[in-house]
C-alpha positions as CSV (number, residue, x, y, z in Angstrom):
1,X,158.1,-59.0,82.7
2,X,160.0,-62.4,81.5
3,X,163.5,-63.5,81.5
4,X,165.1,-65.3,78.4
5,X,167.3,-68.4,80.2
6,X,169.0,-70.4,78.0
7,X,167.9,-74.1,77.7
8,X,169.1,-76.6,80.1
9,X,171.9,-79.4,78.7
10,X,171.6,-77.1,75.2
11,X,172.7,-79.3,72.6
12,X,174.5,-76.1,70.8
13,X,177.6,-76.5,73.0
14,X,179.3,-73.3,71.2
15,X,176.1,-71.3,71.8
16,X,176.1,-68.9,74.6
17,X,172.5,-67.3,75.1
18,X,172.6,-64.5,77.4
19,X,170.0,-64.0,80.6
20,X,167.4,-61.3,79.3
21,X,164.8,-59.3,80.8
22,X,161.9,-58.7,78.2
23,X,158.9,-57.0,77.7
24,X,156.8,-60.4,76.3
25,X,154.1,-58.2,74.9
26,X,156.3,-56.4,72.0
27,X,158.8,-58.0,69.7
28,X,162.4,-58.5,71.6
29,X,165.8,-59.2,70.9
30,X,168.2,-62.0,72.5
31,X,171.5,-61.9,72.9
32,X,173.8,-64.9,71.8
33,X,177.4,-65.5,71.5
34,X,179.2,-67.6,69.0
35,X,182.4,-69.0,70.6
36,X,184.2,-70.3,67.5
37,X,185.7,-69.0,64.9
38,X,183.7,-70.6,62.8
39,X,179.9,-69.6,60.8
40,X,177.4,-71.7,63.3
41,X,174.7,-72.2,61.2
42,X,171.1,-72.4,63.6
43,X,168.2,-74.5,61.9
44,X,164.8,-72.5,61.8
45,X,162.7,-73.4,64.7
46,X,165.4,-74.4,66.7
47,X,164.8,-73.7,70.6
48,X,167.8,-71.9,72.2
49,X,166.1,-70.5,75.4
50,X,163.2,-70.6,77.1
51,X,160.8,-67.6,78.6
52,X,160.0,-67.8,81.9
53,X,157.7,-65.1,84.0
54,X,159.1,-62.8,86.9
55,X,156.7,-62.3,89.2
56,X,158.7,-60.2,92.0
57,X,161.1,-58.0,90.3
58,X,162.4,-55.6,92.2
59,X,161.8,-51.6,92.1
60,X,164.1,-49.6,90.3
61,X,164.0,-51.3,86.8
62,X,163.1,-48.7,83.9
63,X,162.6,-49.7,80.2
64,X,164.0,-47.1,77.4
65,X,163.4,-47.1,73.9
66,X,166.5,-45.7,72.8
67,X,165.8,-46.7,68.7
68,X,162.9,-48.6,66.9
69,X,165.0,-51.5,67.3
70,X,166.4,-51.2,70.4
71,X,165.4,-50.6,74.1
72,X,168.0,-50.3,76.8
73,X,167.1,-51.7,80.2
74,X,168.1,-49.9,83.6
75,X,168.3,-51.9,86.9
76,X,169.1,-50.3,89.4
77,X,171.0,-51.5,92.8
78,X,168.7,-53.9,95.6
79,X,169.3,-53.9,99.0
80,X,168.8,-57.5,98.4
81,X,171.2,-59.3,96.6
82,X,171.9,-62.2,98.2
83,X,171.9,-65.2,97.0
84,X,169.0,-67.5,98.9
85,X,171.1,-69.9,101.4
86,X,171.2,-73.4,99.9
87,X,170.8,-74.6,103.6
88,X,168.9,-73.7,106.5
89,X,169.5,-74.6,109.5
90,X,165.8,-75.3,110.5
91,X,166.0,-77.9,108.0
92,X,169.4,-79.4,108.1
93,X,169.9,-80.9,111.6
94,X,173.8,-82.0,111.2
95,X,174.8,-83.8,114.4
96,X,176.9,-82.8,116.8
97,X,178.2,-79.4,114.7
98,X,178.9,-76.1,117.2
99,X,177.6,-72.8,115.8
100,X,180.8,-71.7,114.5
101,X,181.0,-75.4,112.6
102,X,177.8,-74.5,111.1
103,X,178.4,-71.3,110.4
104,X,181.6,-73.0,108.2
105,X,179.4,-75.2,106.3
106,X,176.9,-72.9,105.4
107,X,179.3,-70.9,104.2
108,X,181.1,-73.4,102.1
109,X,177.5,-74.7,100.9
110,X,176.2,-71.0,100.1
111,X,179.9,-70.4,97.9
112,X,179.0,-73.7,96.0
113,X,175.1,-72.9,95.7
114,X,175.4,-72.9,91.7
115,X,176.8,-77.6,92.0
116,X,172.8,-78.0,93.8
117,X,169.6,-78.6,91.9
118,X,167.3,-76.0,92.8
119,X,164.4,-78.1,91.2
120,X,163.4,-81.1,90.0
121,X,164.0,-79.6,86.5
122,X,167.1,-78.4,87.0
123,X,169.4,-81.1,86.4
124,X,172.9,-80.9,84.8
125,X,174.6,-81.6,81.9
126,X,178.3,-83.1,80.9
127,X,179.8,-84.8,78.1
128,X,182.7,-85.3,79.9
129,X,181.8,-89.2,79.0
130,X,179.1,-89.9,76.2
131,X,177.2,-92.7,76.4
132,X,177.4,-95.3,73.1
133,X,175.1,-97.8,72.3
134,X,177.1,-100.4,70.0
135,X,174.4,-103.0,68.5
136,X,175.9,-106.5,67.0
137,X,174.1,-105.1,63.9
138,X,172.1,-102.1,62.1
139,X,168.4,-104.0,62.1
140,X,166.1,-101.9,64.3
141,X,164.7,-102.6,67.1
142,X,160.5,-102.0,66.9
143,X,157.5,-103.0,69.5
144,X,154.3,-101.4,69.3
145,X,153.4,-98.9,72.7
146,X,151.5,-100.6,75.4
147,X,148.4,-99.3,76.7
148,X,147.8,-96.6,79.0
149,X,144.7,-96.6,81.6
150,X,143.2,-93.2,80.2
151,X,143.0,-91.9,83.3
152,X,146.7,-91.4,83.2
153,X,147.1,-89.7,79.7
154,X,147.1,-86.6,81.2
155,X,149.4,-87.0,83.7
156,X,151.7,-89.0,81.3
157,X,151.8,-86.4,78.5
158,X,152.7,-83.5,81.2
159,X,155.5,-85.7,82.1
160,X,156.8,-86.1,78.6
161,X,156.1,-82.7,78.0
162,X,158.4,-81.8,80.9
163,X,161.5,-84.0,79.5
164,X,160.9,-81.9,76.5
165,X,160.7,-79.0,78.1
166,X,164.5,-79.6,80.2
167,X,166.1,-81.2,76.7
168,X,166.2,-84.8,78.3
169,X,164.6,-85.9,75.3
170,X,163.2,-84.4,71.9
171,X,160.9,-85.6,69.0
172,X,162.1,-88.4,66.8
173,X,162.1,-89.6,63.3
174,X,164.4,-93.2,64.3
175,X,162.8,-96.4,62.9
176,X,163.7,-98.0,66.5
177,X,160.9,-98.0,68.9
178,X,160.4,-99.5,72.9
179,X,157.7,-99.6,74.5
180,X,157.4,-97.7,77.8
181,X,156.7,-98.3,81.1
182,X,155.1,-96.5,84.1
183,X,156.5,-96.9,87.6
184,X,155.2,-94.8,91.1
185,X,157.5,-93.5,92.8
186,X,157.2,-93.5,96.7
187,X,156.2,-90.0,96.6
188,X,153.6,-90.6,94.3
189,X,154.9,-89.0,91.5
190,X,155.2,-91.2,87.8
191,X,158.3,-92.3,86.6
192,X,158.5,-93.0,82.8
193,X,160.7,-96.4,82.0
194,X,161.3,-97.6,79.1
195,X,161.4,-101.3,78.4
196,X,165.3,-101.8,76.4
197,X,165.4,-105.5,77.1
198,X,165.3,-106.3,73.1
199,X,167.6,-103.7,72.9
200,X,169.8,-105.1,75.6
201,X,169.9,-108.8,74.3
202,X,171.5,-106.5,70.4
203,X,173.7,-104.4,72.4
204,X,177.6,-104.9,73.2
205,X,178.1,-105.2,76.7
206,X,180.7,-102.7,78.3
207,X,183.0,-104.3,81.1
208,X,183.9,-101.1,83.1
209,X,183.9,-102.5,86.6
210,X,181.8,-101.3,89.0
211,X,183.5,-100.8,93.1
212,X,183.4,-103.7,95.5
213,X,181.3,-102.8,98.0
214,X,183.4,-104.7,100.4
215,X,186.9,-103.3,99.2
216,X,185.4,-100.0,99.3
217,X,184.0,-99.6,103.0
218,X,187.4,-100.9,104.1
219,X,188.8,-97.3,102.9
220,X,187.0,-95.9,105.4
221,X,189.3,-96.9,108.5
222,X,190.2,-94.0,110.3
223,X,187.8,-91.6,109.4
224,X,185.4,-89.5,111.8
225,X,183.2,-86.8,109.4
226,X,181.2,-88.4,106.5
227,X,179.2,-86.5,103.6
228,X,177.3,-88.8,101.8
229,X,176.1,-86.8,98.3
230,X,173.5,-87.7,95.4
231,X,173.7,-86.7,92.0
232,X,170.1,-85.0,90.6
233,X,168.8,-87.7,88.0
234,X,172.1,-89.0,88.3
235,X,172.1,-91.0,84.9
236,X,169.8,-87.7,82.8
237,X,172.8,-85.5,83.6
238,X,174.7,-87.8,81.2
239,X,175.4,-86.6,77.1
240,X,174.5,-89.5,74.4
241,X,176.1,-89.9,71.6
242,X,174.5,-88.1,68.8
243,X,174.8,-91.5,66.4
244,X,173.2,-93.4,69.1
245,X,170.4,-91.2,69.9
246,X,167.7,-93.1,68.0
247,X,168.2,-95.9,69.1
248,X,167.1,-95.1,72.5
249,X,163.3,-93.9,70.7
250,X,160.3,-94.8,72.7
251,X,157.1,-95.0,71.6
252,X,154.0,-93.7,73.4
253,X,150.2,-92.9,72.5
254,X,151.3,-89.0,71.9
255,X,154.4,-90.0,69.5
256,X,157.6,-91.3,69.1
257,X,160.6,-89.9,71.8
258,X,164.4,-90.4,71.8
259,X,166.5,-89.5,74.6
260,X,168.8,-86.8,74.2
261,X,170.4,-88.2,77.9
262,X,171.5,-91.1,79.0
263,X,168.0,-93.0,80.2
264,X,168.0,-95.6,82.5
265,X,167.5,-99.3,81.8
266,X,170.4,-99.4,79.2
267,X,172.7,-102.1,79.9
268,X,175.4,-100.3,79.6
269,X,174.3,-97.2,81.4
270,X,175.5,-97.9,84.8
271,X,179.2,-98.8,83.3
272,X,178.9,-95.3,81.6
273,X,178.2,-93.4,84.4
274,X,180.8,-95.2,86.3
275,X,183.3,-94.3,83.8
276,X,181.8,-90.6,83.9
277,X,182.2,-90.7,87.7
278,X,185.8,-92.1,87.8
279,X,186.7,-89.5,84.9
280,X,185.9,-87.0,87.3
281,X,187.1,-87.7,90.6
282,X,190.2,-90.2,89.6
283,X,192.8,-88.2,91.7
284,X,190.2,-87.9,94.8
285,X,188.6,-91.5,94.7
286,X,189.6,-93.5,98.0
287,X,191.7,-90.6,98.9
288,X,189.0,-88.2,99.6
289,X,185.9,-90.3,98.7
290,X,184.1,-93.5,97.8
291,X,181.7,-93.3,94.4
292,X,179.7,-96.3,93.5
293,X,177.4,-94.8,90.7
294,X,175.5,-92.0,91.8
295,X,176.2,-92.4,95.6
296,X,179.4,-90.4,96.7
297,X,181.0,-90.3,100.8
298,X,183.3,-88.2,101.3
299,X,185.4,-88.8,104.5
300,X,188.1,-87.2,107.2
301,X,189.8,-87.2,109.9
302,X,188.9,-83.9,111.4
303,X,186.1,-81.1,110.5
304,X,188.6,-78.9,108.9
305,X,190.3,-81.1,106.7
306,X,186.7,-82.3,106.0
307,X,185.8,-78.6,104.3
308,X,188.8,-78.9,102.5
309,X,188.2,-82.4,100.9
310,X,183.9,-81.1,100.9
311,X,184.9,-78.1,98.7
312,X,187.1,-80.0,96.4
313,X,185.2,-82.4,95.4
314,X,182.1,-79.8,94.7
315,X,184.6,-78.1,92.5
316,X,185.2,-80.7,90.4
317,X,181.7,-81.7,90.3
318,X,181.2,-78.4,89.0
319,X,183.4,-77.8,86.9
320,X,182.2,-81.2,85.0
321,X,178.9,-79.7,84.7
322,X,177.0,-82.3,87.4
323,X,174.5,-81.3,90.0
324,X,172.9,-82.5,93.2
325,X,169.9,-83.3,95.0
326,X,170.3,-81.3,98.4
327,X,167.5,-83.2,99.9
328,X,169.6,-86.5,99.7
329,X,172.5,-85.4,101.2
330,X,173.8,-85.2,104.3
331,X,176.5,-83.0,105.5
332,X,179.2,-83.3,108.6
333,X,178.0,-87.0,110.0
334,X,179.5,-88.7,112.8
335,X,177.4,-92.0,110.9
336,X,175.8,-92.0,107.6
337,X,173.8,-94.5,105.7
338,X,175.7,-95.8,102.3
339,X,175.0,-98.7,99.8
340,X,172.3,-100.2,102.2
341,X,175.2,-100.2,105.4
342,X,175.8,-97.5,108.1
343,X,179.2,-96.2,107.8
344,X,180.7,-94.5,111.6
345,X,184.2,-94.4,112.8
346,X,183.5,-97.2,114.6
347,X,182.9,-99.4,111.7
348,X,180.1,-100.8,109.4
349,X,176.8,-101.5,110.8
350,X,173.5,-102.9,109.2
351,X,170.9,-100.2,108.3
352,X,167.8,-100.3,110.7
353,X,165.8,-98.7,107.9
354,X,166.6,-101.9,105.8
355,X,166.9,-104.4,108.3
356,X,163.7,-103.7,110.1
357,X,161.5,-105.6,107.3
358,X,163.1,-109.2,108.4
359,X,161.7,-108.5,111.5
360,X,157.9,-109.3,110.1
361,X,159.3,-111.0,107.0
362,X,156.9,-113.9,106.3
363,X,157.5,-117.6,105.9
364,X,158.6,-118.2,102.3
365,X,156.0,-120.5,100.5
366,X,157.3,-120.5,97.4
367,X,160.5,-120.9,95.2
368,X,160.7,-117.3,94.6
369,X,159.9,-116.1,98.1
370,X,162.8,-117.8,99.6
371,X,165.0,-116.9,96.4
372,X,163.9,-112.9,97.7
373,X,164.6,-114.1,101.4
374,X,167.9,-115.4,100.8
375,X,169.5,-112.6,98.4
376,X,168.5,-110.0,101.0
377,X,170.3,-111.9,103.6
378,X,173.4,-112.2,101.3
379,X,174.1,-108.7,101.2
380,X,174.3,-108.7,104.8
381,X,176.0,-112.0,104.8
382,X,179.5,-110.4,106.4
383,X,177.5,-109.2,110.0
384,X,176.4,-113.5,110.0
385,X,179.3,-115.9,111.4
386,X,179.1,-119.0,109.5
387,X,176.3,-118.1,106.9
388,X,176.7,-120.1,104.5
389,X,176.6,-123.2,107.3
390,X,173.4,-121.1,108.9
391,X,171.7,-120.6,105.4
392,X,172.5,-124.3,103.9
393,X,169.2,-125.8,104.9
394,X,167.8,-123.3,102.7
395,X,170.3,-123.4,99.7
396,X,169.6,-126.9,99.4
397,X,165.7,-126.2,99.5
398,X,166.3,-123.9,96.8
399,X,168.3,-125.7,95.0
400,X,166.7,-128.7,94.8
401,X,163.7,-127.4,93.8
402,X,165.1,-125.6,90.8
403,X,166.0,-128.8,90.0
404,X,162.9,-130.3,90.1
405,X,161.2,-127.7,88.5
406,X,163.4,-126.3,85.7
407,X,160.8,-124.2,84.4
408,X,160.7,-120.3,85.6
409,X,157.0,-120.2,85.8
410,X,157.3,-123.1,88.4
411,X,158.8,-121.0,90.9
412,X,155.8,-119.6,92.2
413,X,154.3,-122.9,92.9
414,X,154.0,-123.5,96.7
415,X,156.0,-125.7,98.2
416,X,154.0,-126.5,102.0
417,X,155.4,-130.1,101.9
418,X,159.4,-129.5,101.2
419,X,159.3,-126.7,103.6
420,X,160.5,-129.1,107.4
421,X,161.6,-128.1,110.5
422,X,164.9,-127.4,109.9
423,X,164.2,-124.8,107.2
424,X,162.0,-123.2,109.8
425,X,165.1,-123.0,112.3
426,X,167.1,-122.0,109.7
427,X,164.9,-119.1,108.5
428,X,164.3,-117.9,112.4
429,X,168.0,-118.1,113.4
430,X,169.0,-116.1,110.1
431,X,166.3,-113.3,111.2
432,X,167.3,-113.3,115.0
433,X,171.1,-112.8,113.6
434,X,170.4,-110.1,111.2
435,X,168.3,-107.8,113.8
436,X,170.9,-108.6,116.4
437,X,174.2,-108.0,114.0
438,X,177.2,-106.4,115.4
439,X,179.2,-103.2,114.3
440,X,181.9,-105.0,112.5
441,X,184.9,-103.4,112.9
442,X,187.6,-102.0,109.9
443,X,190.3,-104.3,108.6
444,X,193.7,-102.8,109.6
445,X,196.0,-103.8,106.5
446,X,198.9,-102.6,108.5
447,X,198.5,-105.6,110.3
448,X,199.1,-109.5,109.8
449,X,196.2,-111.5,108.8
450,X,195.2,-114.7,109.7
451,X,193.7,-117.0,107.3
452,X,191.3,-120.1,108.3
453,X,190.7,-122.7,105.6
454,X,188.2,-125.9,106.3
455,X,188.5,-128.2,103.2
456,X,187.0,-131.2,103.1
């Protein structure tokens, strides 16, 4: 036995195939709808579902050959039915929930199973917002493929294989071609990049604004529950443009490749899906939630009014075609982590996750060491008092020796004999304040401010 399922993000948007349980062995028919009035013509060899083997049907289904074309198929009734719980409760440990509040969200989860990814494969689809590449002009872009250790060909052409396989990309004829890249993940599965930065340096830039981090977290005052939620292959759930299509063609040892979603590494790909994400959730955005990207909290002041606001904002998810990870969510938090911070109803805290590296963070020796040192210090900059007097020993470093060496290959040079004292106390006092950071509390905007200036 096999069931006909229709492919995933099908680019025949007015094509409805319908579920089918065939015999594989003997010719079969599929069902498919046309939702226009209009003729849609289908090209020959055009994919519109995909075959996949059931291996524990259910008693009770009976095959009948009611003409030489036809055979009617009888299922009966399963004790069964359910649909498989999208959480357990073995494996999600939400704190501080009572039975009957758990019993609530699993409920509420369950009802909304159809919003989560039940693999990695099964991603969704939206053109809510398309993405456009806009180039300064119409010459292609071309670069050879680079080489692949052979021991990864295999593995490589599975993976392409598989983004054919779920639509994410398909074969292509376009006279552009980038190079691609292979990147680990930490689960030691491959991740296939492409390289777009001669792209990038043709393309139009789009000035959608991304959130302040800051302004955002402030909108948190008052809550108590959290949700923090992650889109599947947040940026592959996203429709290109069908004129732009070719330009995002890669190149690779088994062919050339375009991308049928939005891939990553576009410059404009994160403004896109910011757009995409705001076109969603306008109404709901620091009412009900934050969204930076991919990363959504959702937030309340009590558990009930948190299933309403949870529920809501699957819906709409839903109903814009987007799925999510399960695995990288959490549900029903006193605390959560967001955007590298812990967010509680206390206030905004550093992640020990994150922060635990400066701990055991070595002595910069070089220019681009103490660049790494000093941008990860930044982001936390707001849990320092007077950082920017504490760092200045090593802002001048920095910035003295980009002076002195100007060239970007110069940055790795060591620098033992600029590195004194004082950068040393500077370095360990920035650790010790970091590891030792307070919860920093959230600004009350009913309130006055006071505003310090030191000018000199």
């Amino acid at each position: 036995m096999a069931m006909v399922e229709p492919v995933v993000g099908q680019h025949l948007s007015h094509l409805v195939v319908l579920n089918t349980l065939v015999r594989p062995s003997s010719p079969f028919c599929v069902r498919v709808a046309n939702l226009t009035n209009d003729d849609l013509w289908i090209q020959p060899r055009t994919r519109i579902g995909v075959l996949h083997a059931v291996s524990n049907i259910e008693s009770g289904v009976e095959f009948k050959r009611v003409s030489v074309n036809e055979e009617m198929v009888t299922v009966q009734d399963s004790e069964n039915t359910s649909i498989p719980d999208v959480v357990d409760n073995t494996e999600c440990p939400c704190n501080g929930l009572s039975p009957e509040q758990q019993e609530k969200l699993d409920a509420l989860l369950n009802k909304h199973a159809s919003v989560f990814s039940k693999s990695d494969d099964d991603i969704g689809y939206t053109e809510t917002v398309k993405h456009k590449i806009r180039t300064e002009d119409d010459i292609p872009v071309t670069q050879p493929y680079r080489r692949i250790p052979p021991n990864q060909y295999q593995e490589v052409k599975e993976h392409i294989q598989k983004l054919l396989d779920s639509s994410v990309i398909r074969e292509s004829h376009s006279p552009y071609a980038s190079p691609i890249v292979l990147v680990r993940k930490k689960n030691g599965s491959l991740r296939l990049c492409v390289d777009y930065r001669k792209l990038n340096l043709r393309t139009q830039k789009d000035s959608f604004p991304l959130p302040r981090i800051d302004e955002s977290l402030d909108a948190l005052n008052g809550a108590q529950w959290f949700t923090t939620l992650d889109l599947a292959s947040g940026f592959n759930q996203v429709a290109v443009e069908e004129g732009d299509k070719p330009k995002t063609a890669f190149t690779t040892p088994f062919g050339l490749f375009e991308y049928n979603r939005m891939p990553f590494g576009l410059c404009g790909a994160p403004a896109t899906f910011q757009r995409l994400m705001q076109s969603c959730l306008h109404d709901q955005i620091y009412q009900l939630l934050l969204v930076y990207l991919d990363d959504v909290i959702v937030f309340s002041k009590t558990f009930d009014e948190h299933l309403e606001r949870l529920e809501k904002v699957l819906t709409r998810l839903a109903q814009h075609g987007l799925k999510i990870k399960r695995e990288k969510c959490s549900f029903l938090r006193k605390e959560v982590s967001y955007l590298g911070y812990v967010a509680s109803s206390d206030g905004v805290s550093t992640d020990p996750d994150k922060i635990s590296v400066v701990k055991n963070w070595p002595v910069p020796k070089t220019v681009k060491e103490l660049r790494s040192f000093l941008g990860f210090a930044s982001y936390n900059r707001r849990f320092v008092k007077d950082f920017s007097k504490v760092a200045d020993p090593q802002h001048e470093l920095q910035n003295r020796c980009l002076h002195e060496l100007k060239l970007k290959k110069h940055l790795l040079v060591p620098f033992p004999k600029r590195w004194k004292i004082v950068h040393q106390q500077a370095f360990d006092r920035l650790k010790h304040l970091l590891t030792t950071a307070p919860v920093l509390g959230y600004a009350e905007f009913s309130q006055p401010f006071i505003l310090e200036t030191d000018a000199s």
